[in-house]
C-alpha positions in Angstrom: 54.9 118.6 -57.6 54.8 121.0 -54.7 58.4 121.9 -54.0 57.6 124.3 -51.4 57.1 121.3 -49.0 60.5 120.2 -50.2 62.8 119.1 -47.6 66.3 117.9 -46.9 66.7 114.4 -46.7 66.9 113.0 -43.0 70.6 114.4 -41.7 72.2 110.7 -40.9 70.8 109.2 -44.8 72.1 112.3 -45.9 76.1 111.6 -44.8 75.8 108.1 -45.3 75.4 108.4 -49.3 78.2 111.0 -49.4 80.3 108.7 -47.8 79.4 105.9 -49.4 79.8 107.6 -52.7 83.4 108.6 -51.1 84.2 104.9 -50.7 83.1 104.6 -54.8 85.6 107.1 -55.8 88.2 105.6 -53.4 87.4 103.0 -55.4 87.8 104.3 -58.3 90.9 105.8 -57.6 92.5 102.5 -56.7 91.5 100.8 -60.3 92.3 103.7 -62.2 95.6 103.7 -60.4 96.1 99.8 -61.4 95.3 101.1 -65.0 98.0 103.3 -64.8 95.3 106.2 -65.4 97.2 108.0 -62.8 96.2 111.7 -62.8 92.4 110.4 -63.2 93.4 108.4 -60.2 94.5 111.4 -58.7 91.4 113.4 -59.1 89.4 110.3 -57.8 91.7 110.7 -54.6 90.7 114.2 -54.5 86.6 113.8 -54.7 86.8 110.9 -52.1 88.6 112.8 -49.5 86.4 115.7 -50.0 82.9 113.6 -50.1 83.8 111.5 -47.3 85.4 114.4 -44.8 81.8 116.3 -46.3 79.5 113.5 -44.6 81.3 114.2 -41.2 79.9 117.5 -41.3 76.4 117.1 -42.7 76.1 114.4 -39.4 77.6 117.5 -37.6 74.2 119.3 -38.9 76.4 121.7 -40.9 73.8 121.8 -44.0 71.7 124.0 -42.1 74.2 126.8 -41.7 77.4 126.6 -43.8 76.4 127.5 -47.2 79.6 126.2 -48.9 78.8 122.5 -47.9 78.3 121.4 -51.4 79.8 124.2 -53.4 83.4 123.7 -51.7 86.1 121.4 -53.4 88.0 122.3 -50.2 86.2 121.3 -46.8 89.2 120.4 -44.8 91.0 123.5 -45.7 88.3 125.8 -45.2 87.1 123.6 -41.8 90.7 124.1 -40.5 90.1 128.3 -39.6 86.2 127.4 -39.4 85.7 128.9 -35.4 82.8 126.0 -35.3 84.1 123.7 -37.1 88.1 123.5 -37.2 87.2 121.0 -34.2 86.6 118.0 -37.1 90.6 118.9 -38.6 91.2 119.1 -35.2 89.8 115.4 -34.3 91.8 113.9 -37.4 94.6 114.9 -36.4 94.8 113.0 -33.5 94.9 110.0 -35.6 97.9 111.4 -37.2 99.5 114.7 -36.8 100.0 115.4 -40.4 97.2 113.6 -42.2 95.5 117.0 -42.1 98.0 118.6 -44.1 98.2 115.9 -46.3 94.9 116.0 -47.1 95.4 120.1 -47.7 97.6 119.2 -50.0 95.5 116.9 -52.2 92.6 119.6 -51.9 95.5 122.1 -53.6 95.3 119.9 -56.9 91.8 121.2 -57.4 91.4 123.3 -60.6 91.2 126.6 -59.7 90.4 129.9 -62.2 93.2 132.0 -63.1 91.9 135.6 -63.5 93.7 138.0 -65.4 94.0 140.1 -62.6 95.8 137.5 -60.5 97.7 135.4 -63.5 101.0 135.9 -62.3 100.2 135.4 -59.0 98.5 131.7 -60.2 101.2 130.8 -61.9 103.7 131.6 -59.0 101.2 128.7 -56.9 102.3 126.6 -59.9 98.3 125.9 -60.7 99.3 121.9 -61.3 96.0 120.2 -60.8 95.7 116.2 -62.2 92.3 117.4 -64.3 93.5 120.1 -67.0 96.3 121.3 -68.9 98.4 124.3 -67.0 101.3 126.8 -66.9 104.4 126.2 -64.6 106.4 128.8 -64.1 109.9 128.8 -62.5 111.9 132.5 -62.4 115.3 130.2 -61.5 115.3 126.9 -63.6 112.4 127.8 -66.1 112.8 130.6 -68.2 109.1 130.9 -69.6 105.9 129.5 -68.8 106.0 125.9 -70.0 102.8 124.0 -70.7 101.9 120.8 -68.6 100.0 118.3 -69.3 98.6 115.8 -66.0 99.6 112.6 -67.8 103.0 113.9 -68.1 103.2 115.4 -65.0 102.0 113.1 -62.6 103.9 109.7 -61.8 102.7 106.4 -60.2 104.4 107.4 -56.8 102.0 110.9 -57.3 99.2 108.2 -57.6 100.3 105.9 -54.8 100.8 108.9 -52.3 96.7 110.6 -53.1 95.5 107.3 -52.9 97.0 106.4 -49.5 96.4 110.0 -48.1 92.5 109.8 -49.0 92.5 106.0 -47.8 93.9 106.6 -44.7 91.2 109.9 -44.0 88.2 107.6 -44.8 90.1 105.4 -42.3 90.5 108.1 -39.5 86.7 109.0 -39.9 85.9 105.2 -39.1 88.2 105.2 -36.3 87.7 108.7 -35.0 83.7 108.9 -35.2 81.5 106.4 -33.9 78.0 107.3 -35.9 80.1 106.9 -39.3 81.9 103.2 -38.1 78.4 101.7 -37.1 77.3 101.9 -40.9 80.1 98.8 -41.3 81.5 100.2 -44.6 84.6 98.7 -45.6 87.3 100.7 -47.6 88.8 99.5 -50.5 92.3 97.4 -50.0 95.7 99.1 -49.4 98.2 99.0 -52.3 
């Protein structure tokens, strides 16, 4: 095989399988969520929103420039202070002031490293993500670290409000971009 003829797929194929595989984990997220598999249903929310805000910017043509395309767990919060592209976060918005930050907030529960260098720092975010055990720390009503586990932290409300927030941004994108609504996909039902 001669990879040095290797190209990337055609730019509208390309977002159409990241969305499309954003509707499967949307999907995913809403049977897990009637399994009561909640913070797996919360991490599904997580890797839909991301996937399906992702093929809004590879039909942007953001694969040739933006390196962190598919290394980010974070588009929309690095998009929002992009100079090119905040004007995607921007567009969303319109359909609802705050879905944005909503959406920020779901891209917080992604694991992130604690270093030793910044450990007290991390644990002052509270580094609750729905995929891994963590520390909590509280200087007023929690003496200590205390160790969290997802299943025990998350709740069904938790599960209901990612699921909704990644739901309604796959909705936005059909409604706000025109390319993306003439592939006729149709989201998974509401809760």
């Amino acid at each position: 095989m001669n990879l040095s003829k290797a190209q990337f797929p055609e730019r509208e194929e390309f977002a159409k399988a990241f969305f499309r595989e954003g509707l499967r984990h949307l999907e995913d997220a809403r049977i897990l969520l009637l399994a009561n598999r909640i913070p797996a249903s919360i991490a599904s929310s997580a890797k839909a929103a991301e996937i399906v805000f992702k093929s809004v910017l590879i039909l942007d043509g953001a694969m040739g420039w933006w390196g962190g395309l598919l290394t980010t767990h974070k588009p929309v919060t690095e998009v929002k202070s992009h100079l090119l592209l905040m004007r995607h976060s921007e567009e969303l918005e319109k359909h609802r002031p705050l879905l944005i930050s909503d959406v920020i907030g779901l891209e917080g529960l992604a694991p992130s490293r604690a270093t030793a260098k910044g450990a007290e720092k991390d644990f002052n975010q509270q580094e609750v993500n729905p995929e891994y055990p963590f520390l909590l720390y509280d200087a007023i009503s929690l003496p200590a670290l205390q160790l969290r586990e997802p299943a025990n932290h998350f709740h069904e409300d938790d599960g209901i409000k990612f699921y909704v927030i990644a739901r309604e941004l796959a909705s936005a994108i059909l409604a706000r971009y025109s390319d993306v609504a003439a592939w006729e996909f149709v989201l998974p039902a509401a809760l």
